[in-house]
C-alpha positions in Angstrom: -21.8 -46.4 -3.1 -23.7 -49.4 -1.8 -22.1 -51.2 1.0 -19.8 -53.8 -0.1 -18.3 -56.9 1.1 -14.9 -56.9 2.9 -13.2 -59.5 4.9 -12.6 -59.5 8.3 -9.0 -59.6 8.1 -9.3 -56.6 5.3 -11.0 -54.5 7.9 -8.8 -55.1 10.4 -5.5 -54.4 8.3 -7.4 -51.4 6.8 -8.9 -49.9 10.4 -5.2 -50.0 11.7 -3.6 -48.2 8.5 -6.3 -45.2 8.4 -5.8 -44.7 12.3 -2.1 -44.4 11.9 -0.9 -40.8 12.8 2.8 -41.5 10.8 3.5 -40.2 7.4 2.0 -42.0 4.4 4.7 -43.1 1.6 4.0 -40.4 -0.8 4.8 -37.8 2.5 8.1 -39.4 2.8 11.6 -38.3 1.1 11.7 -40.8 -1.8 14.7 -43.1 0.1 12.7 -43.0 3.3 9.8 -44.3 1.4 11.9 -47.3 -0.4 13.9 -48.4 3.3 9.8 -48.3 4.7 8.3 -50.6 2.1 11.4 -53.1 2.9 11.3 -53.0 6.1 6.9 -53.4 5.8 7.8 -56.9 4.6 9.0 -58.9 8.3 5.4 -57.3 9.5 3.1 -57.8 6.5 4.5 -60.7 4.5 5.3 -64.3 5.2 8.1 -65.4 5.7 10.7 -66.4 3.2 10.4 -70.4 2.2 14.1 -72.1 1.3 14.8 -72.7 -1.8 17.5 -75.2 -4.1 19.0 -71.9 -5.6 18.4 -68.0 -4.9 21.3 -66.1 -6.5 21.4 -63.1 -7.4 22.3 -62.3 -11.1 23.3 -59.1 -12.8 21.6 -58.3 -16.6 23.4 -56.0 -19.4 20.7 -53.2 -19.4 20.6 -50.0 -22.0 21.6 -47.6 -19.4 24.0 -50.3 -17.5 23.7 -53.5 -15.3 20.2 -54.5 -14.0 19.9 -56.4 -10.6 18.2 -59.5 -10.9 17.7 -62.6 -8.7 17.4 -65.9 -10.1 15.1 -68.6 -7.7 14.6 -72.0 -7.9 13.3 -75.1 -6.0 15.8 -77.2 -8.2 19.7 -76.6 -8.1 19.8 -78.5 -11.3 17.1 -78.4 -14.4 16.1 -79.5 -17.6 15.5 -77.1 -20.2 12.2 -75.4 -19.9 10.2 -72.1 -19.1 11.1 -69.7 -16.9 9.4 -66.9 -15.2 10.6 -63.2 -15.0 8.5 -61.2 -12.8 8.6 -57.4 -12.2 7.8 -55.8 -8.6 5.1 -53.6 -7.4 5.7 -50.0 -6.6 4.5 -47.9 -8.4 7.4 -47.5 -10.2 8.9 -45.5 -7.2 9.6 -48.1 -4.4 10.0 -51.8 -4.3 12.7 -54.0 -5.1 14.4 -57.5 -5.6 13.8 -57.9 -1.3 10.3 -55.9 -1.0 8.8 -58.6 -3.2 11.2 -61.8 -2.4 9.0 -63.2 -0.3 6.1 -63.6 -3.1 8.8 -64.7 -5.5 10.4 -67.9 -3.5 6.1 -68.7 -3.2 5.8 -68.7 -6.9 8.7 -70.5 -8.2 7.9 -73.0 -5.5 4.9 -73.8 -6.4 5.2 -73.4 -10.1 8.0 -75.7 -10.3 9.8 -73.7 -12.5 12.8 -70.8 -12.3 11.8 -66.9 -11.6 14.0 -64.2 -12.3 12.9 -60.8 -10.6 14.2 -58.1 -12.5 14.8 -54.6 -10.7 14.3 -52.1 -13.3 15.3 -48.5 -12.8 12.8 -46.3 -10.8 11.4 -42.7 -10.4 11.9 -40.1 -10.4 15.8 -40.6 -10.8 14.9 -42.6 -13.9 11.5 -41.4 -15.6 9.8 -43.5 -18.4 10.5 -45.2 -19.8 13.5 -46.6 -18.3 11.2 -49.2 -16.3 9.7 -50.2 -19.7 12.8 -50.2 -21.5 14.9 -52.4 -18.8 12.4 -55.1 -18.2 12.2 -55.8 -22.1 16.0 -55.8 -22.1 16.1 -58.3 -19.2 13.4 -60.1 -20.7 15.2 -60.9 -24.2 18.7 -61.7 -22.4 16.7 -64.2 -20.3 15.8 -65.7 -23.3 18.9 -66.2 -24.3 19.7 -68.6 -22.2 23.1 -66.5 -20.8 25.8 -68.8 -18.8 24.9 -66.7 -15.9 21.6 -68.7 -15.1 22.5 -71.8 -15.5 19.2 -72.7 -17.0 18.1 -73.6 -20.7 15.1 -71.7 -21.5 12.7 -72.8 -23.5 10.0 -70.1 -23.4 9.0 -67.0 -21.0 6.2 -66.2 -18.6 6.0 -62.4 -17.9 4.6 -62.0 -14.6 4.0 -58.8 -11.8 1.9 -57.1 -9.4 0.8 -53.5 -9.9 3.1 -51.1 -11.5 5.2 -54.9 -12.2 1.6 -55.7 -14.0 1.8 -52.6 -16.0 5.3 -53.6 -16.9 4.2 -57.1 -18.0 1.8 -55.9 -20.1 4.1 -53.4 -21.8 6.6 -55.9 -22.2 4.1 -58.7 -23.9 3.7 -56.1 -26.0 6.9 -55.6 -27.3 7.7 -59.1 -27.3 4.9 -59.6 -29.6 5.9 -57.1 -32.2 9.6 -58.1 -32.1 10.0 -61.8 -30.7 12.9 -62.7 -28.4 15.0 -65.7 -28.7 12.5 -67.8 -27.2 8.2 -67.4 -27.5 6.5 -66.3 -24.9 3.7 -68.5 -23.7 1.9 -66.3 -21.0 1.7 -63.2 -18.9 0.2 -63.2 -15.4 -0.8 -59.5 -14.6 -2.1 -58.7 -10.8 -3.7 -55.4 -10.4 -1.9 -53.9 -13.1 -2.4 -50.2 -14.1 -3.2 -50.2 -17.5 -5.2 -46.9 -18.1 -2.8 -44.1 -16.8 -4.1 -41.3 -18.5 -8.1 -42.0 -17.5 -7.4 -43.7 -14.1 -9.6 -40.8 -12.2 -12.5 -41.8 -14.5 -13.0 -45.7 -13.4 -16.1 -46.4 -10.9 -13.4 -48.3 -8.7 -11.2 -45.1 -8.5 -14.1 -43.3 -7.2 -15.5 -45.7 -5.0 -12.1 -47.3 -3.0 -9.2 -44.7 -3.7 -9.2 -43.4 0.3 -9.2 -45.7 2.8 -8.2 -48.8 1.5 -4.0 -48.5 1.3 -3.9 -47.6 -2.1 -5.0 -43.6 -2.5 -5.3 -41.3 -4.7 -2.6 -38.8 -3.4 -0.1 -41.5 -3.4 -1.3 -42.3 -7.2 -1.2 -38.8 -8.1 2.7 -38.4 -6.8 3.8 -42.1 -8.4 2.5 -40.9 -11.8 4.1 -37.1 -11.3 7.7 -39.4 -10.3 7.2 -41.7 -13.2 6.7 -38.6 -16.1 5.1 -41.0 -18.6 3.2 -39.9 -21.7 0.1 -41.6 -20.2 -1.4 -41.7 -23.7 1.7 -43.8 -25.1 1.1 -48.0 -25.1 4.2 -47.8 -23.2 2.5 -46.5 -20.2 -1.0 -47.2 -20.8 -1.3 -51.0 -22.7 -5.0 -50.6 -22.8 -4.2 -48.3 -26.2 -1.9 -50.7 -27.8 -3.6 -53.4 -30.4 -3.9 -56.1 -28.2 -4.2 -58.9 -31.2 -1.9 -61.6 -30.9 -0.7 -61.4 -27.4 0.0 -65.2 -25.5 -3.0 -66.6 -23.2 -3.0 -64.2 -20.1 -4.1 -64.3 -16.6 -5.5 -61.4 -15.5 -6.2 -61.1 -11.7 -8.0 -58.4 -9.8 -9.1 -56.9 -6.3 -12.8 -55.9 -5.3 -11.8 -53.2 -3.5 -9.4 -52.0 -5.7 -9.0 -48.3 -7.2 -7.4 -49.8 -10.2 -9.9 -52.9 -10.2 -11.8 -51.3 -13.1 -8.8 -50.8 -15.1 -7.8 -54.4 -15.1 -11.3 -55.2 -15.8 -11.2 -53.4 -19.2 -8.2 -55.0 -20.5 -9.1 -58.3 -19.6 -12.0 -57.2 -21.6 -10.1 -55.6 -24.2 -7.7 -59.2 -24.9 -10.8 -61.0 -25.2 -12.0 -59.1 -28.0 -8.9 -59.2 -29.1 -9.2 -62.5 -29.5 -6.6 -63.3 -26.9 -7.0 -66.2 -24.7 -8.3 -64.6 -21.0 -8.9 -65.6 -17.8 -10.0 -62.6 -15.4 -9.8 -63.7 -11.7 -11.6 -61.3 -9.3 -10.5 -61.9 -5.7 -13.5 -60.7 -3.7 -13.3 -58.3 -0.5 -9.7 -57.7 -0.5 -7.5 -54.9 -1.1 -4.5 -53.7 -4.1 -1.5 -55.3 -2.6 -2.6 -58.3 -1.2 0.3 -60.8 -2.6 2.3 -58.9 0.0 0.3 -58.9 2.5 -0.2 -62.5 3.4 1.2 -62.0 7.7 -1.5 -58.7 7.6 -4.5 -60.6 5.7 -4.1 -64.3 5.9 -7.2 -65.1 3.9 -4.9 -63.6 1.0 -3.0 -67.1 1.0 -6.2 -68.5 -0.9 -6.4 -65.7 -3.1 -2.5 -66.5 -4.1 -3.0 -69.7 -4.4 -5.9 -69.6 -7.0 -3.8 -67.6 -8.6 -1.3 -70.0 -9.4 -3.4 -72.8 -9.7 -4.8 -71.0 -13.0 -1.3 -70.3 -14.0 -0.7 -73.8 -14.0 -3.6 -74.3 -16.3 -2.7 -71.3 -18.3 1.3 -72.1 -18.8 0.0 -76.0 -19.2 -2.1 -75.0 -22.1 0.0 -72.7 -23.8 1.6 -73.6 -27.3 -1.0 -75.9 -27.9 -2.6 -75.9 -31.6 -5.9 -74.2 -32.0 -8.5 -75.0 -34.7 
């Protein structure tokens, strides 16, 4: 591999984790592994901003009640879009709190409400009870129930790595069977999107030891999660993309699973699916938690949601 560019702050952050003598996540019992990435955040993630309204909510899901938390900058709304966004963790770890942080940033600066969904994880709950939750709490979100307080007008499906993945998936069947309200966009940061071929990806081979996300700890999310990796439910990439809202697809250079958001960004545009692939250079998988470790990745978050603006602001409009 020929040398390649990474940030100051990456290095640091990275030199520090690959001289750490403790257990990695995928080394940990399972609960361990969940209480470390919570208690990760007060070290590696800024610091919560108020908001108007953080509540937590519970959803009717098809195996019971789903955790949710509704935020806000405004206590009180007009009718309008609303976010649902899906965590990170490789559908093992994470949670409502891992990612809350990241959440309170978004609905702040989108102006708009976000709903994080906490969907049932692996290995207690194999695929595709992640899949199968977040489309529930997707479609009773667009319902409009009492219990947000909010009229809402269209979605935005939103999340970060295995919460990408989930986006996608749920786009998907949004698009085949349409929920109460349309939904305008999906924002997907370094999703996994080829399961069943990850090992095969240039970026897999060139950045999967040594920079936070590795292979082993892939290798034990995807033997937790027990998906059919050649199902559309696990792996988008396979579905028929056609039709799908305008979608922001963001990416890390130094990313094992850079090459796999790469192809379906590629994949929607032939599709004929409006695309926007941002690449945020020298950086790392994980970086919209990490903004206390790498501080350069406040810029990277912020582009981000500068194109969802444009995105959500162009969505619904009449095309030729």
């Amino acid at each position: 591999m020929d040398t390649v560019f990474i940030r100051p702050d990456v290095k640091a952050f990275v030199d520090f984790l690959n001289s750490a003598t403790t257990p990695k996540l995928h080394e940990m019992p399972i609960e361990q592994g969940r209480e470390m990435m919570r208690s990760q955040r007060a070290l590696a993630d800024a610091e919560p901003m108020p908001l108007a309204v953080v509540r937590d909510v519970s959803i009717p899901g098809p195996a019971g009640t789903i955790p949710a938390r509704l935020y806000d900058p405004r206590e009180n709304r007009e009718p309008g879009p609303a976010i649902v966004y899906f965590h990170g963790g490789g559908f093992v770890v994470g949670d409502l709190d891992s990612h809350d942080p990241i959440c309170r940033e978004i609905a702040q600066e989108m102006d708009l409400p976000l709903i994080a969904v906490d969907y049932r994880l692996a290995p207690e709950n194999p695929w595709p009870a992640a899949p199968a939750d977040c489309e529930a709490a997707a479609r009773w979100i667009a319902q409009s129930p009492d219990a947000l307080g909010r009229q809402v007008t269209g979605l935005i499906l939103a999340g970060d790595s295995a919460g990408g993945t989930l986006s996608a998936v749920t786009a998907i069947a949004l698009r085949d069977q349409q929920a109460s309200v349309p939904l305008l966009a999906q924002w997907l940061i370094y999703p996994a999107i080829d399961l069943e071929n990850s090992a095969r990806y240039t970026s897999y081979q060139h950045f999967s030891e040594g920079f936070l996300l590795s292979h082993d700890a892939m290798i034990w999310f995807n033997d937790c999660y027990q998906s059919d990796m050649s199902h559309w439910r696990a792996s988008p990439l396979r579905a028929d993309l056609a039709g799908l809202p305008p979608t922001l697809v963001i990416t890390a250079a130094l990313d094992p699973l850079r090459d796999q958001g790469r192809a379906y960004a590629a994949a929607l545009i032939e599709a004929g699916v409006e695309t926007i692939h941002l690449e945020a250079p020298g950086i790392i998988h994980g970086f919209v938690n990490l903004r206390k470790a790498i501080p350069s990745s406040a810029e990277d978050i912020q582009k981000c949601l500068n194109l969802l603006k444009c995105v959500i602001a162009d969505a619904g409009k009449a095309r030729p």
